[in-house]
PDB file of N, CA, C and O in Angstrom:
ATOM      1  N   UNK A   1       0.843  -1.205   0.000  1.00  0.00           N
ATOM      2  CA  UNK A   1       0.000   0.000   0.000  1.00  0.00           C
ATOM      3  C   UNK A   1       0.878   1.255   0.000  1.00  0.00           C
ATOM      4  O   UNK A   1       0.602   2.087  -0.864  1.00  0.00           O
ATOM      5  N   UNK A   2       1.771   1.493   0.731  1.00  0.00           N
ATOM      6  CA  UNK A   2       2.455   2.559   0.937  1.00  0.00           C
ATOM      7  C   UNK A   2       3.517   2.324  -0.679  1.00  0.00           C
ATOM      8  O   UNK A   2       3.518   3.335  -1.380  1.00  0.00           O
ATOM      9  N   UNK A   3       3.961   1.680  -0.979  1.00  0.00           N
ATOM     10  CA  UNK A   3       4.604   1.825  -2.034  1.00  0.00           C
ATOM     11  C   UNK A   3       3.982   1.977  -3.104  1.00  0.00           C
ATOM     12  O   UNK A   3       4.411   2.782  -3.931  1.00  0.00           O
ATOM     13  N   UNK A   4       2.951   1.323  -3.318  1.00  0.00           N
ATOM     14  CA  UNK A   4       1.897   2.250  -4.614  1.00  0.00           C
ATOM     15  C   UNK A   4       1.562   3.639  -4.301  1.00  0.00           C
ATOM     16  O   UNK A   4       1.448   4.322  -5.319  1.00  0.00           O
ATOM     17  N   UNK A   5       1.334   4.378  -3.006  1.00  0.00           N
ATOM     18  CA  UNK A   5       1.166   5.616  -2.520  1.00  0.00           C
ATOM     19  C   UNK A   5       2.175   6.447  -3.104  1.00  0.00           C
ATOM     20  O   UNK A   5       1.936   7.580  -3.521  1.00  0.00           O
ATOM     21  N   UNK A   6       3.720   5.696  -3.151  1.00  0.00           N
ATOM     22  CA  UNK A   6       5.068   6.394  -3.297  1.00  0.00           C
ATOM     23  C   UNK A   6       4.864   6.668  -4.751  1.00  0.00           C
ATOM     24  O   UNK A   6       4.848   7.795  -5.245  1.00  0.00           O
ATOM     25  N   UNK A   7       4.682   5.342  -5.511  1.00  0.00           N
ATOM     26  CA  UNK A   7       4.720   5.573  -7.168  1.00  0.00           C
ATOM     27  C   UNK A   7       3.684   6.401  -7.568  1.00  0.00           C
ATOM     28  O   UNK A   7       3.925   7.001  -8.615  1.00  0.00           O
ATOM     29  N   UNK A   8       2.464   6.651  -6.996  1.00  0.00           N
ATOM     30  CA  UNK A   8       1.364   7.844  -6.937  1.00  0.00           C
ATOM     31  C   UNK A   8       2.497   9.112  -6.918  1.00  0.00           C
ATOM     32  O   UNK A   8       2.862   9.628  -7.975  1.00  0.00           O
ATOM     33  N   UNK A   9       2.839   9.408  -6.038  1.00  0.00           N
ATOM     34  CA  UNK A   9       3.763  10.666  -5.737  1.00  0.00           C
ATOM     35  C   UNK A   9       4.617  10.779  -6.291  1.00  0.00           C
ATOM     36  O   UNK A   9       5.076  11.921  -6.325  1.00  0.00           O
ATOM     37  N   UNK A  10       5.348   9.685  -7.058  1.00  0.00           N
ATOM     38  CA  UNK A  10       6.642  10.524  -8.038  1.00  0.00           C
ATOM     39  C   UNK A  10       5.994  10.318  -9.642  1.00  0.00           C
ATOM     40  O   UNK A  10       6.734  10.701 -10.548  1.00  0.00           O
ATOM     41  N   UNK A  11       4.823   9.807  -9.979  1.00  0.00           N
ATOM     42  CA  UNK A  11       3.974  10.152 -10.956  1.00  0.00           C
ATOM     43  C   UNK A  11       3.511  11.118 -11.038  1.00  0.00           C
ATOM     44  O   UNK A  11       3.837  11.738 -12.050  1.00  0.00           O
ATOM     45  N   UNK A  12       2.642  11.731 -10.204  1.00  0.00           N
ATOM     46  CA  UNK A  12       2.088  13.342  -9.743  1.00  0.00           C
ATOM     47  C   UNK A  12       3.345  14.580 -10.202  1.00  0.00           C
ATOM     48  O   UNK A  12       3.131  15.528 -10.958  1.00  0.00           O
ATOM     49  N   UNK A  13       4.767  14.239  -9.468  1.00  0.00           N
ATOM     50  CA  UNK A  13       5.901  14.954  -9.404  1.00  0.00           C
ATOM     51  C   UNK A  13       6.037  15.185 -11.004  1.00  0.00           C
ATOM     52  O   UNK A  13       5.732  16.184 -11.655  1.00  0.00           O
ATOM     53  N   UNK A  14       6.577  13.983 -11.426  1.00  0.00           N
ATOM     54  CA  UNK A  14       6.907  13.594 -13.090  1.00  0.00           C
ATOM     55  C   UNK A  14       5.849  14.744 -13.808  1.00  0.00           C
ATOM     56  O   UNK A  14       6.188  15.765 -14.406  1.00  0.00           O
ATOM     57  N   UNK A  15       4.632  14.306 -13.583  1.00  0.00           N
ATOM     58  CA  UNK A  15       3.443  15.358 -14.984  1.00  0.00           C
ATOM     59  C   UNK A  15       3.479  16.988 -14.279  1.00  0.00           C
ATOM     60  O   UNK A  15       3.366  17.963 -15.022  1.00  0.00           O
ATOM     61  N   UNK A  16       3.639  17.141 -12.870  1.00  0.00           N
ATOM     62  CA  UNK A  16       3.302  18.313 -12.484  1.00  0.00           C
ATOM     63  C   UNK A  16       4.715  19.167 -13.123  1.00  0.00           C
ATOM     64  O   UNK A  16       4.509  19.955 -14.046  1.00  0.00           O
ATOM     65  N   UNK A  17       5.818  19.024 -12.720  1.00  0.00           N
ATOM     66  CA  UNK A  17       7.045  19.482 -12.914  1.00  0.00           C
ATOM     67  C   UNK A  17       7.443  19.940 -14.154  1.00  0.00           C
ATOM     68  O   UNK A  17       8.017  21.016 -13.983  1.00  0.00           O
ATOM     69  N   UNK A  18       7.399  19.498 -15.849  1.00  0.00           N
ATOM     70  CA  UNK A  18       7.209  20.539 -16.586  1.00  0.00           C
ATOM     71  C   UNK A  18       6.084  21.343 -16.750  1.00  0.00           C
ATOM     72  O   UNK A  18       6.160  22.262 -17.566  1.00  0.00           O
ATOM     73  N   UNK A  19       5.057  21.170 -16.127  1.00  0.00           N
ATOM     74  CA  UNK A  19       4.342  22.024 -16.104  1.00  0.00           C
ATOM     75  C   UNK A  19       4.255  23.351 -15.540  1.00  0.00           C
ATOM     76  O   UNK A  19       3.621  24.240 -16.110  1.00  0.00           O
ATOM     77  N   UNK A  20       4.788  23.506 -14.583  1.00  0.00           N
ATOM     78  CA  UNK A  20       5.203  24.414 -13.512  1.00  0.00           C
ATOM     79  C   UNK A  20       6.571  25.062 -14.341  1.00  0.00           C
ATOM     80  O   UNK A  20       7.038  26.191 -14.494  1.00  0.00           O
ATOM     81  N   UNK A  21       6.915  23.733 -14.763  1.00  0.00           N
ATOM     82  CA  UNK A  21       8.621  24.987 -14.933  1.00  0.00           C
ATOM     83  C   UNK A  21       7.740  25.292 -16.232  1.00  0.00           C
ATOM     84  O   UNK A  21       7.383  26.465 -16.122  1.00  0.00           O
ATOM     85  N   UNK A  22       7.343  24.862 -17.161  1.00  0.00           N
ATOM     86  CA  UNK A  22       6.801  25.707 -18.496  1.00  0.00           C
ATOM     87  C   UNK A  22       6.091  27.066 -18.148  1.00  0.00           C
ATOM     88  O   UNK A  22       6.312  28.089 -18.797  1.00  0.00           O
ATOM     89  N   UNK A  23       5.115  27.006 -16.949  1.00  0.00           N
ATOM     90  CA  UNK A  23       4.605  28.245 -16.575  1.00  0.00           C
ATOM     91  C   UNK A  23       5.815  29.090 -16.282  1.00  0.00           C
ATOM     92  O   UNK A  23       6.154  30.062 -16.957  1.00  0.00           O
ATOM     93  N   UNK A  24       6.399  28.660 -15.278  1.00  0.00           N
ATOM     94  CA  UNK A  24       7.447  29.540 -14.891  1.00  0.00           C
ATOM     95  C   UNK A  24       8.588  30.493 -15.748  1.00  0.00           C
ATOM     96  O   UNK A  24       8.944  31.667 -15.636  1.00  0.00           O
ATOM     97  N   UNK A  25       9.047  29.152 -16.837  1.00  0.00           N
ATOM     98  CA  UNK A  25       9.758  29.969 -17.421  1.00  0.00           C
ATOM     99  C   UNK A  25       8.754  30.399 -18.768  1.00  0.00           C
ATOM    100  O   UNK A  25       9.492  30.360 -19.752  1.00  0.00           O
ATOM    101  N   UNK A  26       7.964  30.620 -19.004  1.00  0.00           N
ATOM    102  CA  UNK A  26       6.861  31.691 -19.959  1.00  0.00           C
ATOM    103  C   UNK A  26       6.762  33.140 -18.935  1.00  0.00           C
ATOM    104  O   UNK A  26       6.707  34.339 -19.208  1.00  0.00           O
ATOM    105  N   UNK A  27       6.769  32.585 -18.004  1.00  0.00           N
ATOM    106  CA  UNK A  27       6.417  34.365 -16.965  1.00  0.00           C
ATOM    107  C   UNK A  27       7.773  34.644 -16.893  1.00  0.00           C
ATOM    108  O   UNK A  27       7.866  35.868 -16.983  1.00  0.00           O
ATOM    109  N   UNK A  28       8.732  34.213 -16.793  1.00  0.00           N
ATOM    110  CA  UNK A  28      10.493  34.621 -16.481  1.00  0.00           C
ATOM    111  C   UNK A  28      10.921  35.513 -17.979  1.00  0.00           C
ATOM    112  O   UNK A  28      11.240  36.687 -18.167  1.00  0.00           O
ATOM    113  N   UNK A  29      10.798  34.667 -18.639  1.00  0.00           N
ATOM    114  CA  UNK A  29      11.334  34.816 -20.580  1.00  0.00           C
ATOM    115  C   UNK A  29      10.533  35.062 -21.824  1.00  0.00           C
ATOM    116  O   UNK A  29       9.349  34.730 -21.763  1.00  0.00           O
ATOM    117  N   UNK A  30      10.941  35.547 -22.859  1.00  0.00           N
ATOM    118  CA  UNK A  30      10.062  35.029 -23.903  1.00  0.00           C
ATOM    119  C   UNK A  30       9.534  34.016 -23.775  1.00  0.00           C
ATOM    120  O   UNK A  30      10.119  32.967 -23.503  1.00  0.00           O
ATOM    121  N   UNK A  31       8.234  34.152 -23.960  1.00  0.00           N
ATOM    122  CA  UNK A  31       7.111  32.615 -23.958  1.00  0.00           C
ATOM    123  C   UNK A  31       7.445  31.867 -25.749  1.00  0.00           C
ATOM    124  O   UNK A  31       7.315  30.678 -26.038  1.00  0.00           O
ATOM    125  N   UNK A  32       7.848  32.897 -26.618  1.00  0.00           N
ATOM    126  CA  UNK A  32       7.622  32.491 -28.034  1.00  0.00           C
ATOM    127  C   UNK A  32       9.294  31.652 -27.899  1.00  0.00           C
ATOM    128  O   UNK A  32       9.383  30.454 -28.168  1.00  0.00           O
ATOM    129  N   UNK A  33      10.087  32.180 -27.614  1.00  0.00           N
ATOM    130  CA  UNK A  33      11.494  31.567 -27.372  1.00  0.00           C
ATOM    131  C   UNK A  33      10.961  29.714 -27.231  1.00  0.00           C
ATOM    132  O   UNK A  33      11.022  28.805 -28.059  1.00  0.00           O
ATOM    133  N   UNK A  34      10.518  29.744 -25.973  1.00  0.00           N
ATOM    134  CA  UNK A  34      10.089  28.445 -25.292  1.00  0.00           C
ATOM    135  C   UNK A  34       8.968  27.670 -26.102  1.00  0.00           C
ATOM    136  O   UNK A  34       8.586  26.537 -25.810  1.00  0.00           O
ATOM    137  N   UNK A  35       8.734  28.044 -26.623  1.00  0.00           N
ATOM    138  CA  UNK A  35       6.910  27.795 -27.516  1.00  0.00           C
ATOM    139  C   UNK A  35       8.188  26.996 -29.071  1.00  0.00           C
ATOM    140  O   UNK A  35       8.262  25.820 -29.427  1.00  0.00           O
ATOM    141  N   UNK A  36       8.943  28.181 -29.600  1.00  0.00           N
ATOM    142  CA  UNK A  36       9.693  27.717 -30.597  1.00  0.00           C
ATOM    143  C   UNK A  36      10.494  25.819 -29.931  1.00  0.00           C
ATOM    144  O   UNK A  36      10.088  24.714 -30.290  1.00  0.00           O
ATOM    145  N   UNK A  37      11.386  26.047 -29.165  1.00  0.00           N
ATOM    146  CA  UNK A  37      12.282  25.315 -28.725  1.00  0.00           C
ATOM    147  C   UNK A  37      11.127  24.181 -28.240  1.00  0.00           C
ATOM    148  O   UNK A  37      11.737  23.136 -28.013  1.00  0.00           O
ATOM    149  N   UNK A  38      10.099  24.058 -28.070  1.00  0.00           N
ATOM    150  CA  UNK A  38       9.130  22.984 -27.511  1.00  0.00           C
ATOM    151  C   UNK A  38       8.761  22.597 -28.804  1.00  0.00           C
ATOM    152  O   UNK A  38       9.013  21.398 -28.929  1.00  0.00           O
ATOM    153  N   UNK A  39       8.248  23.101 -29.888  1.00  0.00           N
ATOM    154  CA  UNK A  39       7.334  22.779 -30.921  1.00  0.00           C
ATOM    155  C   UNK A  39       8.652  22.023 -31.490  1.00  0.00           C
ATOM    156  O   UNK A  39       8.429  20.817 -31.599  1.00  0.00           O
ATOM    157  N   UNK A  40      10.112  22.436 -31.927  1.00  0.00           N
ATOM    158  CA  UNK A  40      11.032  21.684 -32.106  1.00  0.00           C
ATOM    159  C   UNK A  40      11.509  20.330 -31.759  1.00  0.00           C
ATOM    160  O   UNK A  40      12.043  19.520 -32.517  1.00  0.00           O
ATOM    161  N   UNK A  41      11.256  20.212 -30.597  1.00  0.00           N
ATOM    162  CA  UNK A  41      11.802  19.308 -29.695  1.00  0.00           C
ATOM    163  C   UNK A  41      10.449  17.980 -29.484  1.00  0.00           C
ATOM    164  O   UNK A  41      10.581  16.865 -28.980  1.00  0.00           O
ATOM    165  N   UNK A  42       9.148  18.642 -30.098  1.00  0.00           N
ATOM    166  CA  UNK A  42       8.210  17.603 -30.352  1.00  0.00           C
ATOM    167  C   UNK A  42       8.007  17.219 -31.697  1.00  0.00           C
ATOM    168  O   UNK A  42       7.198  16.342 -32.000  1.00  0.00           O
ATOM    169  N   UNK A  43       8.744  17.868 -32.574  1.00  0.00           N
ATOM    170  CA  UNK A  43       8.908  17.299 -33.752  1.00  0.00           C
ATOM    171  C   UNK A  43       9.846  16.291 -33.920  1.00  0.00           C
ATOM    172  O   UNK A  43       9.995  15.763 -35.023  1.00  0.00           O
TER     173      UNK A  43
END
């Protein structure tokens, strides 16, 4: 139980974490900079 709890929590970590830094660095920097270098990097 507690170890499926753990893999819950570094799953959560994993999806939350570029998300946060994508917000973050769009409010820090050019958002189009980051928008370019993402659309790249999913191609």
């Amino acid at each position: 139980m507690r170890l499926l709890q753990f893999e819950e929590t570094v799953w959560a970590i994993v999806t939350l974490l570029p998300i946060l830094h994508k917000l973050h660095y769009n409010r820090d920097r050019h958002p189009s900079f980051y928008d370019d270098r993402a659309g790249v990097q999913a191609r």
